[in-house]
N, C-alpha and C positions, 0 to 999 in steps of 0.2 A: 815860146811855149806857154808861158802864163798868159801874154796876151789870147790864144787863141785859146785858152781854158776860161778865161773870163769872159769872154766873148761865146763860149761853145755852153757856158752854166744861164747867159743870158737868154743864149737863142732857145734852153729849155722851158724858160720862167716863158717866154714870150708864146712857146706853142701850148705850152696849158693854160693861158690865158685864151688862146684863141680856139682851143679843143670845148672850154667851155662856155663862149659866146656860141660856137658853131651850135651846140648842144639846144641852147636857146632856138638859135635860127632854123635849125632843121625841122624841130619840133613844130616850128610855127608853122614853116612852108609848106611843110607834109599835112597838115589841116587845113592848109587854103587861105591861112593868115597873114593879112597886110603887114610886114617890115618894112620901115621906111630908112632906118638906120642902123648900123653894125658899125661899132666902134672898138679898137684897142685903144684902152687909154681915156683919161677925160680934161677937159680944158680944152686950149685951144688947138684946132684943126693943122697937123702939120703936113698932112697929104690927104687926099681924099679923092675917091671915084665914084661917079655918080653912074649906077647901073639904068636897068629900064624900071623896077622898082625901089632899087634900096641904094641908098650911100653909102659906100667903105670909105669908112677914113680912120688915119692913125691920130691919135690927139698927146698932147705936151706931157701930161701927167700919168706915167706907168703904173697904176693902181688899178690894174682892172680894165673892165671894157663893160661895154652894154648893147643888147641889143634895143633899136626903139621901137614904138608903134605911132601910127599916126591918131591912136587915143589919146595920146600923151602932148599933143601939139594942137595949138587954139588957130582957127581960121583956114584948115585945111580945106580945100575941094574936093574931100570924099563926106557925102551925107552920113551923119549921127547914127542912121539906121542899117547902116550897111551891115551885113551877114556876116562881112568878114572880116570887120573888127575885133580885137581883140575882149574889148570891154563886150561886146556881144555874143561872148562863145562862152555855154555852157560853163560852172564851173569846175569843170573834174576834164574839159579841153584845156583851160587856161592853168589848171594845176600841171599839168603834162608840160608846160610849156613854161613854167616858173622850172620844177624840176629838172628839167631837162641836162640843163647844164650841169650838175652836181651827178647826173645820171652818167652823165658824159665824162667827166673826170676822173669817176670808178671804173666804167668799163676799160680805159685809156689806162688808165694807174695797171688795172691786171695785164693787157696787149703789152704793154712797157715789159713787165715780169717777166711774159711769156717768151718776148723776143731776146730776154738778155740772157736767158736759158738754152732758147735755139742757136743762138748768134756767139755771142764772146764765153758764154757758159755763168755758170754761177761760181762765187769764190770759193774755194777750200781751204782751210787751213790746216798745215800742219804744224803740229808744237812738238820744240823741243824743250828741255828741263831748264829751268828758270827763267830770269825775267834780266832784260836787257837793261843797260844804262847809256842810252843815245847820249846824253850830257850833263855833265856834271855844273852845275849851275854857280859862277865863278862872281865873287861878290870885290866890290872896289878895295882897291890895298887900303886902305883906313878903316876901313869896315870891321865888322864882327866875321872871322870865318866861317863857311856854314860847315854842319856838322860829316857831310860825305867829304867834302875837303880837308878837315881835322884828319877823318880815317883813312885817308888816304884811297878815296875811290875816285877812278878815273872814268874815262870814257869809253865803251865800249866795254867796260865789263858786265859777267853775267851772272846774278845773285843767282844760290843754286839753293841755296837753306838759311833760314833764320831761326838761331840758338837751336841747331839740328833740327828741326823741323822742313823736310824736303819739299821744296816749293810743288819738284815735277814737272813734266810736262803734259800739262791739260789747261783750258781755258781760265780756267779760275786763280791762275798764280798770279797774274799780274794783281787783283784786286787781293788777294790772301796780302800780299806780299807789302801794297797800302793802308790795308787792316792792321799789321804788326806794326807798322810805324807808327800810324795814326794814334794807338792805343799806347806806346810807352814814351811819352815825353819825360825827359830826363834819366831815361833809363838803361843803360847800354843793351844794343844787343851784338851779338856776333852770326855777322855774316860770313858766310860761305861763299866766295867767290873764285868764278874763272876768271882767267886772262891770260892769253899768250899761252893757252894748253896747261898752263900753272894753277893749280887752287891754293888760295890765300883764305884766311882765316881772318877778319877785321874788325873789328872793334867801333861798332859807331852809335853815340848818345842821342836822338830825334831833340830837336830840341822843339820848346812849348811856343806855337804858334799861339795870334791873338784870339783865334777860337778854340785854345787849352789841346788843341790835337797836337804829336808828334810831324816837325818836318827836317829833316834832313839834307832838305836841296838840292835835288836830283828830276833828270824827266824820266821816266818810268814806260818802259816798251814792252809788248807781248813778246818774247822768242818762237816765232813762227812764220813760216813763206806761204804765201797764200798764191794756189793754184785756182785755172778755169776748168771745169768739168761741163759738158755740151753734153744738151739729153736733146731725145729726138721731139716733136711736135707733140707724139700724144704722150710721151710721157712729161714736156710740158706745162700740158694744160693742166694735168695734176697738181704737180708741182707749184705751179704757179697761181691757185689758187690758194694751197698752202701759206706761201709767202704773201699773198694778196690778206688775207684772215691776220696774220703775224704782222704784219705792217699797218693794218686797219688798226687792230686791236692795241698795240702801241699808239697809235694816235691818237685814238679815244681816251687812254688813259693819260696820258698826255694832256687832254685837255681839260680832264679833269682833275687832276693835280692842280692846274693851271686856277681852276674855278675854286676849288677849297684850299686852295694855299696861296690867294692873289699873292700877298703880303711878299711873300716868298719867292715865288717865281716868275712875277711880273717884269724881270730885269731880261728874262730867257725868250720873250716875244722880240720875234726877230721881224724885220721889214725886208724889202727887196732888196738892199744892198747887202746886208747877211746873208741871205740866201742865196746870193749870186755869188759872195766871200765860199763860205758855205762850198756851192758845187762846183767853182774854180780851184778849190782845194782837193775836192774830190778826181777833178779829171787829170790835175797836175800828176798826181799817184797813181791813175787809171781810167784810162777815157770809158772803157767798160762800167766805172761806175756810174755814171750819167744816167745809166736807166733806171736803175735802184733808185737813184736821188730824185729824177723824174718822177719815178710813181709813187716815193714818198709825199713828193709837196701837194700833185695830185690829189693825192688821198687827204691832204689836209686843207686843202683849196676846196673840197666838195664839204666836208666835218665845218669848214667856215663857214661857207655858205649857206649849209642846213640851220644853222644856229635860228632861232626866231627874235633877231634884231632887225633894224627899221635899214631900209635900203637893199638889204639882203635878201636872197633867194628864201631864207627861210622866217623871214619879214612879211614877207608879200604872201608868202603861205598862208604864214596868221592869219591878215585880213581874210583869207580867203573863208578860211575856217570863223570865223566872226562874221563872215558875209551867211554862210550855210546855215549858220545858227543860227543868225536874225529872220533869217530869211531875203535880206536886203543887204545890200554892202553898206558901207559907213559913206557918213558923207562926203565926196568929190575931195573938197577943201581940206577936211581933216586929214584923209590919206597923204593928200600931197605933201600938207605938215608934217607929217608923221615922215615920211621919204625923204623930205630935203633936210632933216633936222639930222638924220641918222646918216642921209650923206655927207651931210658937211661935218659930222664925228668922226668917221670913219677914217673922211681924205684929210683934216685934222692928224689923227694917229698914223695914218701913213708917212705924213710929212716928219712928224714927229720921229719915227724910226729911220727914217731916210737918213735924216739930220745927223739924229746918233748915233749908228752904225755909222756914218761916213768919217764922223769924229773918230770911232774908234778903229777905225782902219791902221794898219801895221804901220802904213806908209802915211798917213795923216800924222799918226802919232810922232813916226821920227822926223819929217816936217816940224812940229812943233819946238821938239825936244834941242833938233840943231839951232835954233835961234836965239 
């Protein structure tokens, strides 16, 4: 089952890569515009088919894809002048056709929405009063004990109040409930706990982690089953714009966090092996999640690519808009600088998070650990 979850979070990462090359290609074709290549992947060639105009081929390095033009290749057999080069179509054609792809990944991001609405349903949750304790987090017999083992909390019990304060059951207990830890290190409190139909009264001190917060040492779980509910097509599409706004609008904020906190949350920029950790996590708990996850990365696959960095869709934009302005586009040479400098950054930081995600992998780590 995890193989086919790791495998089923891959095969998503691979069709929004190629939902938003297509995005490029369609764009181009429907204006009459020469592609000469359509790639998943860059480096070298590990399959490829040569059609009556364009190559598909898959290439070594999973970072992407491109589509190409024969403006972009020296010595071609299509004349400089031809109509239907790329570098020869108006610029507000060739924007349409930069954009495209990013076009392509939102529309795709909402159809994902819509179909997991129609198909498996959307998740529901219901809660019940307090907040679970999946595991009590058990430290080496030489050790310091941690503080839910001192109180005698075990596993599968379910904190129902803190110093009478009734958690409930509503969304907000699980987080209430690491708020009162967090806030009293060194200070006991008394939980209210189930177990076995029993409530127990317990005594436990948060002890002062190295960032002065209360921890206790436990993992901490919502009390709630999560149901499918199925709406029809047009209540859907409703719907599903809804969520498509709510998932945009997280992403955005997202990124920019990401921007005014580099310092901070530059550890949380995840590569393709996280995200593929990531949605094999997700589908292991429920294959139904896959489409959420889909039109999550979606929506953050198009937010990247708008960005106005060099290699990127929303790179090439720039010049465009600097070509408008001048009147004239920037010199040949320069561009190309500018694009091979921001490509070889880009697949730099790729490799970069391949690396390190792969190091921090569950199963890397205990690799290491038994040696």
């Amino acid at each position: 089952m995890s193989v086919l979850a790791t495998l089923a979070a891959i095969g998503v990462l691979a069709l929004l890569i190629v939902v938003h090359e297509l995005g490029h290609f369609a764009a181009a074709r429907l204006q009459s515009i020469r592609v000469n290549r359509f790639s998943i992947g860059f480096g070298p060639v590990l399959f490829k088919y040569q059609g009556s105009q364009t190559e598909y081929a898959i290439r070594a390095i999973p970072l992407g894809g491109f589509v190409g033009f024969p403006d972009d290749e020296a010595g071609g057999d299509i004349p400089l002048d031809d109509p239907d080069l790329l570098s020869n179509r108006p610029i507000w054609d060739r924007a349409i056709v930069i954009s495209a792809g990013v076009i392509a990944n939102l529309v795709f991001a909402y159809l994902l929405i819509v179909t997991q609405i129609t198909t498996v349903g959307t998740p529901i949750s219901t809660y019940s009063p307090g907040v679970i304790i999946p595991e009590v987090i058990t430290t080496e017999a030489n050790a310091q004990r941690s503080a839910a083992q001192i109180a005698g909390l075990e596993s599968g019990d379910i904190v129902l109040a803190v110093d009478a304060e009734e958690l409930g059951a509503v969304e907000t207990a699980l987080p209430r409930l690491m708020e009162l830890i967090q806030d009293a290190p060194g200070q006991t409190l008394d939980l209210k706990v189930l177990r076995n139909d029993q409530t127990l009264i317990l005594p436990v001190t948060p002890i002062a982690a190295e960032d002065g917060k209360g921890r206790i040492g436990v993992v901490l779980s919502a009390n709630r089953e999560v149901s499918r509910q199925n709406s029809s097509l047009f209540a859907a599409i409703g719907q599903g714009a809804t969520e498509f706004q709510r998932l945009a609008t997280l992403t955005v904020a997202g990124f920019g966090q990401l921007i005014m906190n580099f310092g901070e949350t530059a550890e949380q920029v995840a590569g393709p092996v996280k995200i593929v950790e990531i949605g094999s996590s997700l589908a292991r708990s429920d294959a139904g999640n896959l489409f959420e996850f889909g039109a999550l990365i979606s929506i953050n696959l198009a937010i990247i690519n708008i960005l106005p960095l060099p290699a990127l869709d929303g790179g090439q934009l720039t010049l465009l808009i600097v070509e408008a302005l001048r009147g004239k586009p920037l010199p040949a040479r320069l561009q190309e600088n500018i694009m091979q400098t921001g490509l070889v950054v880009l697949l730099s930081l790729g490799v970069f998070l391949i690396i390190r995600d792969t190091a921090n992998l569950a199963v890397i780590q205990d690799l290491l650990q038994a040696r």
